[in-house]
C-alpha positions in Angstrom: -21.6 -35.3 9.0 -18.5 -35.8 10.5 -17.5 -35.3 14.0 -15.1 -32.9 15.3 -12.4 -35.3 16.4 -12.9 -37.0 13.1 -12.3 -33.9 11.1 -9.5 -33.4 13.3 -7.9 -36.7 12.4 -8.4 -36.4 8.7 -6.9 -32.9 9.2 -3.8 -34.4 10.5 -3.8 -37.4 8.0 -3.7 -34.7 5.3 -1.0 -33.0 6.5 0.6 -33.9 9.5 0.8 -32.7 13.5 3.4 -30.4 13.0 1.0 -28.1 10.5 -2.9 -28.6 12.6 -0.5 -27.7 15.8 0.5 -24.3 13.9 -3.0 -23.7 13.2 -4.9 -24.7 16.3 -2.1 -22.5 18.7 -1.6 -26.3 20.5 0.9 -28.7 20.9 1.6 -31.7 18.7 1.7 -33.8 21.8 -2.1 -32.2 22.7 -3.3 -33.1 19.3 -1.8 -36.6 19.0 -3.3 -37.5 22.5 -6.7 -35.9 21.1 -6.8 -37.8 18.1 -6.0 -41.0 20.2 -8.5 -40.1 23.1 -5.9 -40.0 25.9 -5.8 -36.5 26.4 -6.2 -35.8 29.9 -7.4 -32.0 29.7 -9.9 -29.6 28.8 -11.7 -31.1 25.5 -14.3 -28.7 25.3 -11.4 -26.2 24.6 -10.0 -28.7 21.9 -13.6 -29.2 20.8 -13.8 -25.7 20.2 -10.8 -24.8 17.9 -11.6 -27.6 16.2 -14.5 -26.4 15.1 -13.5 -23.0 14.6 -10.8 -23.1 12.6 -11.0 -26.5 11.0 -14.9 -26.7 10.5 -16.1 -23.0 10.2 -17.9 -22.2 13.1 -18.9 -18.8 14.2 -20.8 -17.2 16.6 -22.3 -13.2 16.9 -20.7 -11.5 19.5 -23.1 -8.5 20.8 -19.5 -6.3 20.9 -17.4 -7.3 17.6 -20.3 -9.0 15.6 -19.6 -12.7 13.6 -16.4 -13.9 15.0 -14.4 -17.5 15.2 -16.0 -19.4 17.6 -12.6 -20.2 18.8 -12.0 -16.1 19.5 -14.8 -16.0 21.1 -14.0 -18.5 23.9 -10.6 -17.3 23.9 -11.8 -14.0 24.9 -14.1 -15.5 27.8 -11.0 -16.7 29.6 -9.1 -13.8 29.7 -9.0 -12.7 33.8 -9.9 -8.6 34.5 -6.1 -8.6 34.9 -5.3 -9.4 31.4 -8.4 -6.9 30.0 -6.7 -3.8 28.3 -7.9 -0.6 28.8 -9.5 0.4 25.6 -13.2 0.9 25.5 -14.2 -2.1 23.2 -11.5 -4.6 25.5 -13.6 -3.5 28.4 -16.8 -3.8 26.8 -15.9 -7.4 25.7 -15.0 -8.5 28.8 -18.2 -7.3 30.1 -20.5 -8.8 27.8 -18.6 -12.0 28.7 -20.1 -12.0 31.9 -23.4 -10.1 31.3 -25.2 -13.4 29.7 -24.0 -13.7 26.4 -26.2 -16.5 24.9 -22.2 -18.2 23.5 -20.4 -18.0 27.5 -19.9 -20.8 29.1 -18.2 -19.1 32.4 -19.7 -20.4 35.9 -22.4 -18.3 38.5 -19.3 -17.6 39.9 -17.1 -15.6 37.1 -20.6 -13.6 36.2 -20.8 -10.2 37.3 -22.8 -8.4 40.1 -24.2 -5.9 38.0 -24.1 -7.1 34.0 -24.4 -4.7 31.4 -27.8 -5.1 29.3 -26.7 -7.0 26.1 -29.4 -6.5 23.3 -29.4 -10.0 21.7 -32.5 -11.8 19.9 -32.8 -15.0 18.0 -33.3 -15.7 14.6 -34.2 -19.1 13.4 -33.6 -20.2 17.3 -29.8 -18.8 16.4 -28.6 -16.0 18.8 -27.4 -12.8 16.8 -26.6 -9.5 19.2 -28.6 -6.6 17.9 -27.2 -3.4 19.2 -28.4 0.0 18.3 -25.4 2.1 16.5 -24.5 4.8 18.7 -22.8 7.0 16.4 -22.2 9.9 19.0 -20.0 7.3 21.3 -18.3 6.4 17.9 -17.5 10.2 17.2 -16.2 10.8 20.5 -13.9 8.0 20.5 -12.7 8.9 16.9 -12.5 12.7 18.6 -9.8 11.7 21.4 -8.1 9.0 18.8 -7.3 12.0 16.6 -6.3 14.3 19.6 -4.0 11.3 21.0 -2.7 10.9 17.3 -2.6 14.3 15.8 -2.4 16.6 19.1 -4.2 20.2 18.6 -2.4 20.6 15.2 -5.1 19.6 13.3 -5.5 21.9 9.7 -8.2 23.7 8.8 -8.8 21.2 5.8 -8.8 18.4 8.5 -11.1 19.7 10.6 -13.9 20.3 7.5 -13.1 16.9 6.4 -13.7 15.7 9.8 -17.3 17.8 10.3 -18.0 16.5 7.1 -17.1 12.8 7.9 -19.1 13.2 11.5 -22.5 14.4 9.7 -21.8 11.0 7.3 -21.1 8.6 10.3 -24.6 10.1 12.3 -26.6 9.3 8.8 -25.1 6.0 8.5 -25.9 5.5 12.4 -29.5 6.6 11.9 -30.6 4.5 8.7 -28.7 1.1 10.3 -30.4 1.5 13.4 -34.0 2.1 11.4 -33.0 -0.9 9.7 -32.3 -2.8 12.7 -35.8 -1.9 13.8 -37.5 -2.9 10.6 -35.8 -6.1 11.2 -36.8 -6.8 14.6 -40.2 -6.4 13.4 -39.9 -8.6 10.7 -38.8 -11.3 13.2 -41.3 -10.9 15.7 
């Protein structure tokens, strides 16, 4: 199995510095001193989008699920200044520094009081298991539609919407039996 700077260095061999700089997001100059180890940074970083986008890797985020491993460190150095102010953005940056099995952030950069992050392991793999909380889902969809749509909502709309909410809580309720049954299984 080949390395990650060797897959690196085929990749650029293949193509050329220009084309693996477009699709790591670095510099020629950072991947031509990668590929002849003089690069004087952060190779864990380098390591990292290597892997990601070149080799495949993935990791389960407890907020967004299976994501590029690459993503998920990218969204680890984002500083509470940069952190929009949506729900999920603040949820993200929280799990971040709640002990997420995939952050590598210091003592230091952890927070005071960390939100619980459900997260088991399956074949010694992490993978977030969250319960689906449909009502928090519904309520968020609720003031989306209000933000969007303002009070003039149709009659038909709002029918199609009670009939969409009792679909969502079903869907909620058999996902999260099924993430039981799972967790079981597992055990």
């Amino acid at each position: 199995m080949d390395t990650w700077l060797e897959v690196l260095r085929q990749a650029v061999a293949s193509s050329s510095l220009a084309v693996m700089a477009e699709r790591l997001g670095i510099s020629r100059t950072t991947i031509s001193q990668v590929c002849n180890e003089k690069y004087p940074g952060d190779l864990v970083r380098i390591q990292g989008l290597v892997e990601s986008v070149l080799m495949g890797h993935t990791v389960e985020c407890p907020i967004l699920g299976r994501i590029p491993q690459h993503q998920c460190q990218a969204h680890q150095r984002r500083k509470a200044g940069d952190v929009g102010s949506t729900p999920n953005e603040i949820r993200l940056y929280k799990a971040c520094r709640s002990g997420c099995p995939h952050s590598q952030l210091g003592e230091e950069e952890l927070l005071r009081r960390p939100m619980r992050l459900p997260v088991k392991t399956i074949d010694s793999e992490p993978v977030a298991v969250a319960q689906y909380d449909a009502d928090a889902v519904l309520g968020r969809l609720r003031r989306q539609a209000r933000t969007d749509g303002g009070d003039n909502l149709s009659r038909q709309n709002l029918a199609l919407l009670a009939l969409l909410e009792e679909e969502i809580k079903i869907l909620g309720i058999r996902f999260n039996r099924l993430l039981v049954k799972a967790g079981k299984n597992n055990q």
